[in-house]
C-alpha positions as CSV (number, residue, x, y, z in Angstrom):
1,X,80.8,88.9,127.5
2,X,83.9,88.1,128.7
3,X,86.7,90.8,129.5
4,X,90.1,90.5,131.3
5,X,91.0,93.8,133.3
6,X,95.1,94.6,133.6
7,X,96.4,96.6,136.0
8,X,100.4,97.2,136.9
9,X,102.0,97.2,139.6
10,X,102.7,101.2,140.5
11,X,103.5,103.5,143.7
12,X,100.0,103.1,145.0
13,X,96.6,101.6,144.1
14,X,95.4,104.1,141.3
15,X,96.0,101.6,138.5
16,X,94.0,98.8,140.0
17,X,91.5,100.8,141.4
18,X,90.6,102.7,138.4
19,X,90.1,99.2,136.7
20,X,88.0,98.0,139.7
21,X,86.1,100.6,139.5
22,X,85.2,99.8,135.9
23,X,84.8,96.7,136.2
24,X,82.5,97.3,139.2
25,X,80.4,99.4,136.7
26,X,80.3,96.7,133.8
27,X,79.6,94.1,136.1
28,X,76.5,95.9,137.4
29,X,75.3,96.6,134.2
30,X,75.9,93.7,132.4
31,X,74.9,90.3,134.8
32,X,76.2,87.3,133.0
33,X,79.6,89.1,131.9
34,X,82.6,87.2,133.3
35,X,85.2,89.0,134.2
36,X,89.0,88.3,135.2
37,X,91.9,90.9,136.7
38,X,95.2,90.4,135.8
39,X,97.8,92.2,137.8
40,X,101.8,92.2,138.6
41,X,100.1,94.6,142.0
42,X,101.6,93.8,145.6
43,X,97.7,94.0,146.8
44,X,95.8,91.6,144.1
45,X,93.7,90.9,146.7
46,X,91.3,93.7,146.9
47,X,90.3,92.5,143.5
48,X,89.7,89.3,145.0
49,X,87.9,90.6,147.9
50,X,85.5,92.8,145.3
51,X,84.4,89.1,143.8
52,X,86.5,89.2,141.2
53,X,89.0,86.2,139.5
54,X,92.4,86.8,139.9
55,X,95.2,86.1,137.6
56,X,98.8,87.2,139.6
57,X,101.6,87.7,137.7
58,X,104.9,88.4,138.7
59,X,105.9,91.5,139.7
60,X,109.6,93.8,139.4
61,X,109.3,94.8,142.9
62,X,108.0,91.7,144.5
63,X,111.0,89.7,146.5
64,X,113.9,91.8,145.9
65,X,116.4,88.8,146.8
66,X,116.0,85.9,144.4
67,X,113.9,86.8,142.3
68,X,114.3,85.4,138.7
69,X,116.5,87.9,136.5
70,X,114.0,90.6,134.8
71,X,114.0,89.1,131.6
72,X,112.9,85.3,133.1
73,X,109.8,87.1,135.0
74,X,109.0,88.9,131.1
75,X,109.1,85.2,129.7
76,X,107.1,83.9,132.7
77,X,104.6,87.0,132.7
78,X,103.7,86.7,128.8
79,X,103.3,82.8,129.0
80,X,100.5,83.2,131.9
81,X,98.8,86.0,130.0
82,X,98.9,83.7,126.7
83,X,97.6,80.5,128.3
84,X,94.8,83.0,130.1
85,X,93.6,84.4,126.7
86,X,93.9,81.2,125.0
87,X,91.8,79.8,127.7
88,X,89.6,82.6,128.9
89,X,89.2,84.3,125.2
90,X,88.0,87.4,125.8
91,X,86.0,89.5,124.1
92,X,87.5,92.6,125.4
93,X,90.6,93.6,127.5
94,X,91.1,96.9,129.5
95,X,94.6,98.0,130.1
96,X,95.6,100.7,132.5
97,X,98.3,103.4,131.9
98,X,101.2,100.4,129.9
99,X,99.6,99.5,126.6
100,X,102.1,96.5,126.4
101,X,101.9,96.2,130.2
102,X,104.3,97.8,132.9
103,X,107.0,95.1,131.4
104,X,105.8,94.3,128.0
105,X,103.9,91.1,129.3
106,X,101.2,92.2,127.1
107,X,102.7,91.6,123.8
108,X,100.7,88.4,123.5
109,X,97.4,90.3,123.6
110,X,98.2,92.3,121.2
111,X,98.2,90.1,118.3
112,X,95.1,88.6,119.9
113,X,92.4,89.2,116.8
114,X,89.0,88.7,118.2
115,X,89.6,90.9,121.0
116,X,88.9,94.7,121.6
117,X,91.3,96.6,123.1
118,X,90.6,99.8,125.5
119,X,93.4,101.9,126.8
120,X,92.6,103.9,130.1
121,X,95.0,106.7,129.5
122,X,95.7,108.8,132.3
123,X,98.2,111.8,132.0
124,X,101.4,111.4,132.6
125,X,104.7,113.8,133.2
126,X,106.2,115.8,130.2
127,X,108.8,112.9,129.8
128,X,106.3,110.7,128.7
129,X,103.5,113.0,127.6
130,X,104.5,112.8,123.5
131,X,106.3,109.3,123.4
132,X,106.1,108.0,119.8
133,X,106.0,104.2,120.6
134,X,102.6,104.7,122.9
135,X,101.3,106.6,120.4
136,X,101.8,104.0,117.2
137,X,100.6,101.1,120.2
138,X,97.3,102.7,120.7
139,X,97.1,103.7,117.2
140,X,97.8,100.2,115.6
141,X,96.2,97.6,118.2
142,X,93.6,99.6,120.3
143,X,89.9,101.0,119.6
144,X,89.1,102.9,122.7
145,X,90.7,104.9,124.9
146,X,89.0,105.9,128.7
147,X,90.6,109.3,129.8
148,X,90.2,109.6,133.4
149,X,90.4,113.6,133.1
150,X,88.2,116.7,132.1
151,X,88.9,117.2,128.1
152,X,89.6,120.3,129.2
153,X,92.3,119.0,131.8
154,X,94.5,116.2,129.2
155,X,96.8,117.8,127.3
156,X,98.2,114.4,125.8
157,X,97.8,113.7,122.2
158,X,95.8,110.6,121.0
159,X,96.1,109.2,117.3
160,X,93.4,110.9,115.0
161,X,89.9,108.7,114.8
162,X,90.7,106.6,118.2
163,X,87.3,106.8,119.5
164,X,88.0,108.5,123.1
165,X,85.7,109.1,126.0
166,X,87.0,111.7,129.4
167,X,85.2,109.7,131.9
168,X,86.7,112.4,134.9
169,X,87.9,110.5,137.7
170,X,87.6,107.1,138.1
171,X,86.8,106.4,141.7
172,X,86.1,103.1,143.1
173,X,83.3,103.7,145.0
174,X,80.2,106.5,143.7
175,X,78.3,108.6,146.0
176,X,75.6,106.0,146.0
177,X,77.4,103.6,148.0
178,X,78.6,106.2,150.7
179,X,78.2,105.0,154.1
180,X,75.7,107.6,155.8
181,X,77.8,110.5,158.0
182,X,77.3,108.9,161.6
183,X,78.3,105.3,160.4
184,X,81.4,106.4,158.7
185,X,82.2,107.8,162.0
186,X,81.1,105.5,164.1
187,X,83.6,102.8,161.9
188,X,86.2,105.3,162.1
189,X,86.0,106.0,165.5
190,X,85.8,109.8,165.1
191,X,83.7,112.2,167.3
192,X,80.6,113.2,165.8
């Protein structure tokens, strides 16, 4: 099994967490399966430091002077993630919160045939809670969507017979691997 994990570049770690996280899970359940992270994230290397392949792609807010003009990085972005699935051919590909990615890199993987697509589709603002385009994306080129909510909790539409699951939140780490109370204090250098 082989399955490429994207995660964009946003205000904080969520979107590559949330992807670590499941990969985490996969990769514990499922020995042999290779896995690879693509990201346009600033810290990239937390999925390296979790054991996992890295492929960095260029990101919008990365070197604000002289950095190639926005649509050059789109041109450079969707050549690295063609050669990777040309190369890698996955079996699956996971794609957090920008079903064409955060600047339409994916557009390559979309045509891809023999690979299944899963959206993790977390909700968003009002703005963006009813946009058409995502909808006719997840409709025409996914097959699964991970929502990291309570059904009762996402109030954003999904195309009719998109097989969904709520998953609740995605954290990286479960209870299992908690550090015992006095530990976590003792690294943290609190008082017990």
């Amino acid at each position: 099994m082989r399955v490429i994990f994207y995660a964009s570049n946003g205000f904080g770690l969520g979107h590559l967490m949330r992807t670590m996280a499941i990969g985490r899970a996969l990769r514990s359940r499922v020995k042999e399966a290779e896995i690879i992270f693509m990201t346009n994230s600033e810290a990239s290397q937390l999925a390296w430091q979790e054991g996992f392949t890295t492929v960095k792609l260029m990101s919008r807010f990365s070197a604000p002077r002289g950095r190639p003009d926005p649509d050059r990085m789109v041109e450079v972005n969707r050549a690295i993630v063609a050669a990777t699935l040309r190369s890698f051919e996955p079996n699956a590909m996971v794609v957090d919160s920008y079903p064409r990615g955060a600047m339409r890199e994916l557009t390559p993987m979309l045509r891809y045939p023999s690979c299944r697509k899963v959206f993790i589709y977390r909700e968003k603002n009002e703005e963006k809670r009813h946009n058409e385009m995502l909808l006719h994306i997840l409709d025409k080129y996914y097959e699964f969507v991970v929502v990291p909510h309570r059904e009762a909790e996402f109030s954003m539409p999904i195309p009719d017979g998109l097989e969904t699951v709520y998953a609740d939140a995605i954290m990286i780490r479960g209870k299992e691997e908690a550090l015992p109370r006095d530990e976590a204090r003792r690294r943290l250098g609190f008082p017990a």
